[in-house]
N, C-alpha and C positions, 0 to 999 in steps of 0.2 A: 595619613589622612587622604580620602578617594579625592581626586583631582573633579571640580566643578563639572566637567563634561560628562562624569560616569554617574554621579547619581542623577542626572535628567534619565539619561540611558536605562539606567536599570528601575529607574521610576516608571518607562514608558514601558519596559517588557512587562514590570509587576502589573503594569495595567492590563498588559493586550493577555497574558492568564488569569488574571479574574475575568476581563472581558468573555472570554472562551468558558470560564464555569460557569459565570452568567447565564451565557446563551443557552451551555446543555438543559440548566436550572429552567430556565423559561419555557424550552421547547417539549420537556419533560410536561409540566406544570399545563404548558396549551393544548397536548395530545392527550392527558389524561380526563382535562376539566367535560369537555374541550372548548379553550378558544380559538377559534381558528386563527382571525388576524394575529392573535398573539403566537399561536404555533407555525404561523406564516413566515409571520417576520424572525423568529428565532430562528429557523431552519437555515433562510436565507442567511444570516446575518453568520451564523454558527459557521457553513461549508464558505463564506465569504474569507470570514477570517481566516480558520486555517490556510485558503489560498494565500492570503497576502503574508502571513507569517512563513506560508513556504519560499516567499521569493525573498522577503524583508529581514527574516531572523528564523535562520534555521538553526544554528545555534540551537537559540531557547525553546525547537519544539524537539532538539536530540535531548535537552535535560524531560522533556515528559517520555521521551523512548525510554530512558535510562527507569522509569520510573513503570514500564509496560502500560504504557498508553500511548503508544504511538500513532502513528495516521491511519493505519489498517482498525486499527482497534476504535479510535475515532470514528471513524468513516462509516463503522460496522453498529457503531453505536448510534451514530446518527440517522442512519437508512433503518433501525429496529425502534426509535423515538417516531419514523413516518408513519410506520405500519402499526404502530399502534395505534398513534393519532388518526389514523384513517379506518381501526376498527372502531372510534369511539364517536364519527360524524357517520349522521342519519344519512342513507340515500345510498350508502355503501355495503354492499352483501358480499361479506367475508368469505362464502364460498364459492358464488359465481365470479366474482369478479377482485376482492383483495388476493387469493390464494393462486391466482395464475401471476398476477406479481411480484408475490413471495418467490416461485418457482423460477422464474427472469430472474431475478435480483439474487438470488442463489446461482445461477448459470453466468450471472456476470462476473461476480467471485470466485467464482472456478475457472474461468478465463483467467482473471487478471493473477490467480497463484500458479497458474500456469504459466501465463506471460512469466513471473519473476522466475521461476527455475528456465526456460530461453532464454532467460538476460544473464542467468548465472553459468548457462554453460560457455553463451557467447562469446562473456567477458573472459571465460578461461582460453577458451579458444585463443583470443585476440591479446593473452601476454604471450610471450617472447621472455627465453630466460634472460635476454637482453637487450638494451636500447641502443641506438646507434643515432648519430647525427654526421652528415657532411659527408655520407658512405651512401652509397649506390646500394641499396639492399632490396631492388625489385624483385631479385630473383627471391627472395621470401616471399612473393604471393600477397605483398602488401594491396591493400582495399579501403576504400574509404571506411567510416565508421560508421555503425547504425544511429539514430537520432538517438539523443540523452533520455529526452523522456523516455523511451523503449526499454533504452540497458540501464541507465543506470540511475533515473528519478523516480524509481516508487510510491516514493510520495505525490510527489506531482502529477504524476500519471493517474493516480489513484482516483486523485480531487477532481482532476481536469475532468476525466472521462465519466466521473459522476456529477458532471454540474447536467446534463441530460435527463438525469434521473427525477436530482431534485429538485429541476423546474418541472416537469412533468407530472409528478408527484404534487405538487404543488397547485397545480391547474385540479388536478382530481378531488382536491381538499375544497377548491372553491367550487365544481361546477357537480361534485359528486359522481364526474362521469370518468371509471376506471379505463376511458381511451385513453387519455391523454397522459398516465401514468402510463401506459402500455407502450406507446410511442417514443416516452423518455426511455423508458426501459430497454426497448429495440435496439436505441441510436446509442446506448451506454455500451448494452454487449457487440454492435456491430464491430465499434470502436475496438475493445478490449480482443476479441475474436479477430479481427484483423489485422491488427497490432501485432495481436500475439504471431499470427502468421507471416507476416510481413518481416517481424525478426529474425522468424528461423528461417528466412531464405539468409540467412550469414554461417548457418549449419552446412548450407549446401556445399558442394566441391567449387562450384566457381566461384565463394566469395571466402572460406577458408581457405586461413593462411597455412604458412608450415609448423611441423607440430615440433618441439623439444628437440627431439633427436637431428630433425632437419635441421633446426636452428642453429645447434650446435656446430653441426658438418659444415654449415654454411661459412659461420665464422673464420672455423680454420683454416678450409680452404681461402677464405678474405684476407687472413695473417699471411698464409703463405704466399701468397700473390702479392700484396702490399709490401709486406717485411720490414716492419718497423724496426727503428735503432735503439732510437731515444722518446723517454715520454714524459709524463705528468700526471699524476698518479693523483688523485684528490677527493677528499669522503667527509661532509660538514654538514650544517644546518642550514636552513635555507638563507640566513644574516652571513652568510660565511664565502659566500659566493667570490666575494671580493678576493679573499685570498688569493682563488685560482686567476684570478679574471688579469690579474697583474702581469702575470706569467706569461700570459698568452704569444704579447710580438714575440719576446724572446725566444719561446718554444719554437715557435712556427719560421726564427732566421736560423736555425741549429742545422750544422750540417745532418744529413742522412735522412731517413722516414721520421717525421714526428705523429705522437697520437699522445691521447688525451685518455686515461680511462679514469671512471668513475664510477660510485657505489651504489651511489642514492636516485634513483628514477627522476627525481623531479629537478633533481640534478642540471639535468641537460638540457634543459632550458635557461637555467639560470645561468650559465656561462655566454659571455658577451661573443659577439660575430668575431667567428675566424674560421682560416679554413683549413683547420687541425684536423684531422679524424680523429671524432669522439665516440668510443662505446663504455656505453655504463653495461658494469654487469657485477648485481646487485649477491649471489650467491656464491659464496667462497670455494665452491666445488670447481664450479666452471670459472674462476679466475683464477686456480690454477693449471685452464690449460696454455695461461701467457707463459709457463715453462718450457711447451713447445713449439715456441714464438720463436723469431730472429730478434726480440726486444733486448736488450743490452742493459739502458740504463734506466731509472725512473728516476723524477727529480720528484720532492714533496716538499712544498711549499709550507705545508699545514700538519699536527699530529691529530690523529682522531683514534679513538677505539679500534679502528677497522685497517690500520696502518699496519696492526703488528700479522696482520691475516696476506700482506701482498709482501713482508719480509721474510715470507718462509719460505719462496722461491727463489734459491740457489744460484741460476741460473743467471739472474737480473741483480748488476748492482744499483744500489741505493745511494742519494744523495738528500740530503736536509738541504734547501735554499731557506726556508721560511719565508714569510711574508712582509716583513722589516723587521728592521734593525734597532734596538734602539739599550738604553741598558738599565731598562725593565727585568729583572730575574727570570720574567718565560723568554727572554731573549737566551738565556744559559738554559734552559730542558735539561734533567738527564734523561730525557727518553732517546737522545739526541746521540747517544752512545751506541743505540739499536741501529744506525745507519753506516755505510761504509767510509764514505764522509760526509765533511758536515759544510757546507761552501759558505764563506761568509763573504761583507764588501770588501774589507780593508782590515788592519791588522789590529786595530782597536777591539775589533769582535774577537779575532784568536789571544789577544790578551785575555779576554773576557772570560775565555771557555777555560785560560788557562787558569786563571784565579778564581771560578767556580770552583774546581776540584770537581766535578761531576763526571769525571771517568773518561772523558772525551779528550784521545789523544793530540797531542799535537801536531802528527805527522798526517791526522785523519783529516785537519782544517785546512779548507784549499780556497786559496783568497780571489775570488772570481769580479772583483766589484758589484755595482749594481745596473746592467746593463737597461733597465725599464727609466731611467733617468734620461735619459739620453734627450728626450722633449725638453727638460728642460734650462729657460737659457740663460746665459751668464750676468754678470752684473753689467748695468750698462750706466751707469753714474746716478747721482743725483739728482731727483725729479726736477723738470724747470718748467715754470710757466704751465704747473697741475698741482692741485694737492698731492701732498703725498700717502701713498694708497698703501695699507696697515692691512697684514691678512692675519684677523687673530684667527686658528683652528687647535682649539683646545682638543684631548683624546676624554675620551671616557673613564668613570668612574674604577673599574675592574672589578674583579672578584674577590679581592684580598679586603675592601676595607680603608689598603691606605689615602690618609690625608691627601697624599701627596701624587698623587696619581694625576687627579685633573683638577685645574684649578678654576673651573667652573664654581665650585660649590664657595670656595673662600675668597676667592680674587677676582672671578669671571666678570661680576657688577662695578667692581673698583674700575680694572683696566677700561672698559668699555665706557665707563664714564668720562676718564679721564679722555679718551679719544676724542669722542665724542664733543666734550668741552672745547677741542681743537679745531677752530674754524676752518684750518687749511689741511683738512685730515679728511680723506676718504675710508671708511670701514668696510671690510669685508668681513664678513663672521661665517665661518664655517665650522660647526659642531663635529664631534662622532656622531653616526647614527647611530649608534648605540648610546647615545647621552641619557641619563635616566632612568634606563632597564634595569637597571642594579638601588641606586641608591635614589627614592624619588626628590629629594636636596638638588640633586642634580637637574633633574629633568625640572624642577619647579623654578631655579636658576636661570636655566636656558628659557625657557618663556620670558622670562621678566625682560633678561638680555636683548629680546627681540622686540620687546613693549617697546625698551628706552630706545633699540634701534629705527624704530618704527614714527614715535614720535620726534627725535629728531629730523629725520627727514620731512615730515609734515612741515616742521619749523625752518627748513630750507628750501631755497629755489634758486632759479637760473635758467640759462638756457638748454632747451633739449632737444635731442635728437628728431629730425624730424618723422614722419610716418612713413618713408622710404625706409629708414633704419628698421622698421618693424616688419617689412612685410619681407625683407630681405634677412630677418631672423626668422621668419614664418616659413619660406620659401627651402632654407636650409634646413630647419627640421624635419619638413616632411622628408630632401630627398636623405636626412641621416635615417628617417626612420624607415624609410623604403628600402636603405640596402642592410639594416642593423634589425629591425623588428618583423619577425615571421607571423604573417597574418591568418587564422586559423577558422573556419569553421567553430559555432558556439558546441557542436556536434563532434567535433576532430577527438582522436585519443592519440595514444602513445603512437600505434601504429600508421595512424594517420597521419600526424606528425613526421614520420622516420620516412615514409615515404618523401613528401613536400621538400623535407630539410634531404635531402641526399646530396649528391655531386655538387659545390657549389661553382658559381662559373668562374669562368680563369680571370684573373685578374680583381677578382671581389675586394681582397685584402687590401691593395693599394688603394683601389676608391673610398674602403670605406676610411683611408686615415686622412687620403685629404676630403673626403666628407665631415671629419670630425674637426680638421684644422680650420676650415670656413664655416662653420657652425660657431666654432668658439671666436674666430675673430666677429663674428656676425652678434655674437653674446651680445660681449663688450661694448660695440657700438651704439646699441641698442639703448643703453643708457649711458646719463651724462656721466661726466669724469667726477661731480660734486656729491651725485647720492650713494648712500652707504648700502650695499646690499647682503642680503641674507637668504645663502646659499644653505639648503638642506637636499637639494636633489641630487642626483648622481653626476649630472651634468650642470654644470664644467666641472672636470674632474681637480683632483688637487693640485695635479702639474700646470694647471694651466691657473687657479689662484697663483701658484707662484709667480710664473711670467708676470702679472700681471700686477704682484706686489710689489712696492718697495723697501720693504722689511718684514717680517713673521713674527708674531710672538706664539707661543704654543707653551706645551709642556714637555716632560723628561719624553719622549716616542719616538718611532720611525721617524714620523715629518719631521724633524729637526736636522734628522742624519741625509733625510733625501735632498731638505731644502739647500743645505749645507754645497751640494753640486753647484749650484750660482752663486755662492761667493759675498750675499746679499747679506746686509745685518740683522740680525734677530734679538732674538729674546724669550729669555725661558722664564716663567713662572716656580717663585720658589715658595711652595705651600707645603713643605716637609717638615717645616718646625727645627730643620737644623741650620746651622749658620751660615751664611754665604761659602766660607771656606770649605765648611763640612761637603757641603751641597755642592761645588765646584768638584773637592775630590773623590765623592763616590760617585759621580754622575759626567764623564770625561765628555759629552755630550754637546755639554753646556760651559764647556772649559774661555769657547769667545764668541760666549752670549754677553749679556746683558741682562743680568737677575734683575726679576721685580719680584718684592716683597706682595703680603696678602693686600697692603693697603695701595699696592700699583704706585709706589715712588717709583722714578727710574725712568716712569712712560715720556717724564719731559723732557730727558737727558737723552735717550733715548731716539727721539724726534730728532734734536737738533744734530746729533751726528748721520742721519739720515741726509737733512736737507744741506749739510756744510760736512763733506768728506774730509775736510782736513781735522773735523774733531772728532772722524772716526777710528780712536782706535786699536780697533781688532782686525782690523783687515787684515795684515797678514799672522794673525793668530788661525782667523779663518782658513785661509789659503791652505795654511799647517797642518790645523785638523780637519780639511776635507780630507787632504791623501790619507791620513791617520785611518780616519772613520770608513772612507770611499777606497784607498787603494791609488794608484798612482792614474793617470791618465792616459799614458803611453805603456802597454801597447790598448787599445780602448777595451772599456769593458765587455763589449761585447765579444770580442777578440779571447779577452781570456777565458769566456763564459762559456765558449767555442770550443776551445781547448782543454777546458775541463771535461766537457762532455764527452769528446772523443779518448782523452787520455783513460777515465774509466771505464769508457766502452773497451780500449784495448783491455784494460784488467779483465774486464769478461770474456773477453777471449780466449786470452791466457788461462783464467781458469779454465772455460771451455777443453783448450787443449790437453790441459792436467788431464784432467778428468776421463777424456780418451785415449788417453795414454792409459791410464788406471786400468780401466775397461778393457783393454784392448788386449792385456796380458790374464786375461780373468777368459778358460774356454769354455766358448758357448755363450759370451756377454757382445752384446751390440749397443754401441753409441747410440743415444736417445736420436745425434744428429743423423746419424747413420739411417734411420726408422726415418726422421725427416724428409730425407734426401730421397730415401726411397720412395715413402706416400705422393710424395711432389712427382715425382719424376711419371708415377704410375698417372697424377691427375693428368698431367703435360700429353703423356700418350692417349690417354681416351677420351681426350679432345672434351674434356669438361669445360663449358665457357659460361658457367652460370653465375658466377663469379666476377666482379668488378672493382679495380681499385682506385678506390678515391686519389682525387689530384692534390 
């Protein structure tokens, strides 16, 4: 059933397309009769609308493109509704004076399909077989971009540069005198004629960039100068981002060269501030010249279609990290056997792979823990003298169907109640973002959950933070968003972009985490310790809900296995329909949790070992299964994460070396590196310095 929001919405679009038939109906109807005020007002009203559906819902006017009535065909129909309306008012002599408007208004549409073949070659001009961010890439001839309406609003441009016309037009219906359509007419084609001109100076030599083959050259040269080791390799949808974004400190403390590459253009925005060198490159031809790279390893976080397109380079071993942990069945892939290993945190996962049977050997799982935990902190007793603060962050529904996925749908209302019921209980509620996508149960859950969250605090009070706490929340965002958010031109494109974002400056990385750490401390202050909030934005992240919790309830996921790092009590929801024991033993997870049933018994038992440590106990069940789940502590994860990387990197070597060995008894075969060694050595001597490596 459509959620209350969408049919007002699609109620308002049904309107604003009859509105639009309306009008042609009218304007039709007033240039034939003729009425004028009526063919006045329809005209106006008619090129009004399309303008505001072009800024307001463009959407619903690609469903009339899809239909070949788009803006041009509009636009063409609307300026042949004037001219007929103005053969059919007395005062106008369709030879002397309508038929030299005809002749304009024809020459202004010959501009403006000229203007769109300028915008189409410009646009081609202006890709790059690839994108680049945190890379010095001026020597590509980068330039700013030409204005939107020019390249690449057609439509908008269309309408704009005709509102000239038909005020003009307009004036000639009322005064019968064909100046004033002449002058609209002028100022439409000067427009469009000028426009047009105006863009193709991006044709010229000094604002064309370099073309494919440059592009290309340019690169390799970039590889061989930079010399990457190790990377991150990642290819998703734009919800997907998260994945890579996890990865990132990790990547960027790894011994050697790190870089980041990627598939998808829009990509590379979506990865949060670091200052990794990122190049997306979108065509499988040119990413395999990372073969003739110094690249060693690539880590994947993620599987995607496009995964098995950067495994056919030889040269580069592969690692699976994934994105968490948790023992969901896409925690065990068999795609997971296409990699050379597969890294997990702790030895519960290589149990996991092992009792999949999924091909994935055991010598291939290399137990690196979870270095990205590292923020967060240990247990530090029982709350005193604060409510105690309850982080529920249930996972999303999935793609299987099962029950038992997220317990939003069967439990979510239960637990939140019972919280809630608890005077000395602060809630946090953090959803997946994805809650809802799949099954709308879910997402129709989640609303309610926010109702009840909402009205209880209504129904509480206290004291609050004063208006220092706010402007010192205010003050930290701007400076997270000034060193974390790249501020763009409405006009900027890809290569405008690559330019702006190149070299970042020394030391970015460090400010922006303790930018982020007085942000969140800045959060938290912000409100009182008593109201419950509802966290849906990216910010604060999960690690810093934890800090901030003093117990979790969730479901069978990663966050159970991350939160697990603190030591802290939780609780799993058991909406599977099997028995506590069942649920215990297929799910080792949840081994010293705390099951709550769909009706949320449990939540008061639950509580009280929270607030009185001595009747908690799982602690050291906890303790057990962090190293289980986590891997041991000593030597730190980031340490072994460290040495995994490099330890594969030697594998590539060693093969490397095979491999010239091979070659090397084969006459008349030269080492690919050998060609390397050469090309380089020749840039080295002819003093090529067009070339810069990112820091």
């Amino acid at each position: 059933m459509p959620s209350a929001g969408i049919v007002p919405r699609r109620a308002v679009q049904l309107a604003a397309l009859f509105a639009m038939m309306v009008a042609f109906t009218a304007q039709l109807v007033g240039a034939l009769l003729p009425v004028i005020p009526l063919f006045i007002a329809a005209s106006v009203v008619n090129l009004g609308l399309d303008l505001v559906l072009q800024h307001k819902q463009p959407g619903l006017l690609a469903v009339l493109g899809r239909i070949r009535f788009d803006v041009t065909v509009r636009q063409l129909l609307r300026d042949m509704l004037i001219l007929v309306g103005l053969l059919h008012i007395d005062g106008i002599n369709p030879l002397e004076e309508q038929a030299p408007l005809t002749i304009t208004l024809l020459l202004f549409y010959g501009t403006h399909f000229v203007c769109q073949a300028v915008a189409v070659l410009v646009r081609r001009t202006r890709s790059l077989p690839f994108v680049t961010r945190n890379i010095d890439a001026s020597a590509l001839r980068l330039c700013d971009a030409p204005p939107r309406i020019l390249s690449r609003q057609t439509g908008r441009r269309l309408l704009r540069f005709s509102v000239p016309t038909t005020a003009g037009m307009m004036l000639t219906s009322i005064t019968t005198d064909a100046y004033w359509g002449g002058i609209g007419l002028a100022v439409s084609l000067a427009l469009s004629a000028g426009g047009t001109l105006y863009l193709g100076t991006w044709l010229l030599p000094k604002k064309r960039v370099a073309n494919e083959k440059q592009a290309l050259e340019w690169l390799d040269n970039w590889l061989a100068e930079y010399r990457p080791t190790v990377g991150m390799y990642f290819s998703g949808g734009a919800s997907s981002a998260y994945q890579a974004n996890m990865w990132l400190s990790t990547l960027a403390a790894l011994d050697g060269n790190p870089i980041i590459v990627l598939r998808e253009r829009f990509m590379v925005q979506k990865i949060e501030a670091t200052d990794v060198p990122i190049v997306c490159i979108p065509k499988v031809a040119n990413l395999m010249r990372l073969e003739h790279s110094t690249l060693k390893v690539l880590l994947h976080p993620a599987n995607s279609g496009k995964t098995s397109q950067i495994l056919r380079i030889p040269s580069i071993k592969h690692a699976f990290t994934n994105h968490g942990e948790s023992d969901k069945l896409s925690s065990c892939n068999p795609y997971a056997k296409a990699y050379d290993e597969v890294w997990v945190a702790g030895p519960a996962a290589r149990d996991r792979y092992q009792l999949a049977d999924i091909g994935v050997e055991d010598k291939d799982v290399i137990e690196v823990g979870r270095p990205q935990l590292a923020p967060i902190q240990p247990y530090a007793g029982a709350p005193a003298g604060r409510p105690a603060t309850v982080l529920y962050a249930p996972t999303w529904e999935g793609w299987d169907g099962n029950p038992g996925n997220t317990s939003v749908i069967l439990a979510g209302e239960n637990i939140v109640r019972e919280l809630l019921a608890d005077d000395n209980v602060r809630l946090l509620y953090k959803p997946h973002p994805m809650t809802g996508s799949v099954d709308p149960r879910a997402g129709a859950a989640n609303s309610r959950i926010q109702a009840m969250i909402a009205e209880a605090n209504a129904g509480r009070s206290g004291a609050r933070p004063g208006p220092e706490a706010a402007a010192e929340l205010a003050r930290r965002t701007e400076e997270l968003d000034a060193l974390t958010t790249s501020a763009f031109r409405k006009s900027a494109d890809e290569l405008e972009r690559m330019r702006l974002q190149g070299t970042p400056q020394e030391g970015r990385a460090a400010a922006v985490d303790a930018a982020v750490t007085a942000w969140e401390a800045a959060y938290w202050n912000s409100f009182p310790q008593w109201e419950h909030r509802i966290i849906t934005t990216a910010r604060p992240g999960i690690f810093s809900c934890f800090n901030e919790a003093d117990v979790l309830i969730s479901d069978v996921s990663s966050v159970v296995s991350d939160y697990l790092t603190s030591e802290k009590p939780y609780a799993v929801a058991n909406t599977s329909g099997m028995s506590e024991d069942d649920f215990r033993a297929n799910f080792p997870t949840v081994r010293a949790a705390t099951i709550l049933t769909p009706d949320a018994s449990g939540v008061a038992g639950l509580l009280d070992a929270v607030r009185n440590p001595e009747q908690d106990t799982l602690a050291a069940e906890r303790a057990e299964l962090k190293e289980h789940l986590l891997g041991p502590s000593d030597p730190p994860s980031s340490v072994r994460f460290n040495q995994a990387a490099l330890a594969l990197g030697t594998k590539a070597d060693e093969r490397r070396i095979r491999m010239e060995s091979r070659l090397s008894g084969i006459p008349g075969q030269r080492s690919q590196d050998d060609v390397n060694d050469a090309g380089t050595a020749g840039h080295e001597t002819s003093g090529a310095s067009d070339t810069t490596a990112a820091v």
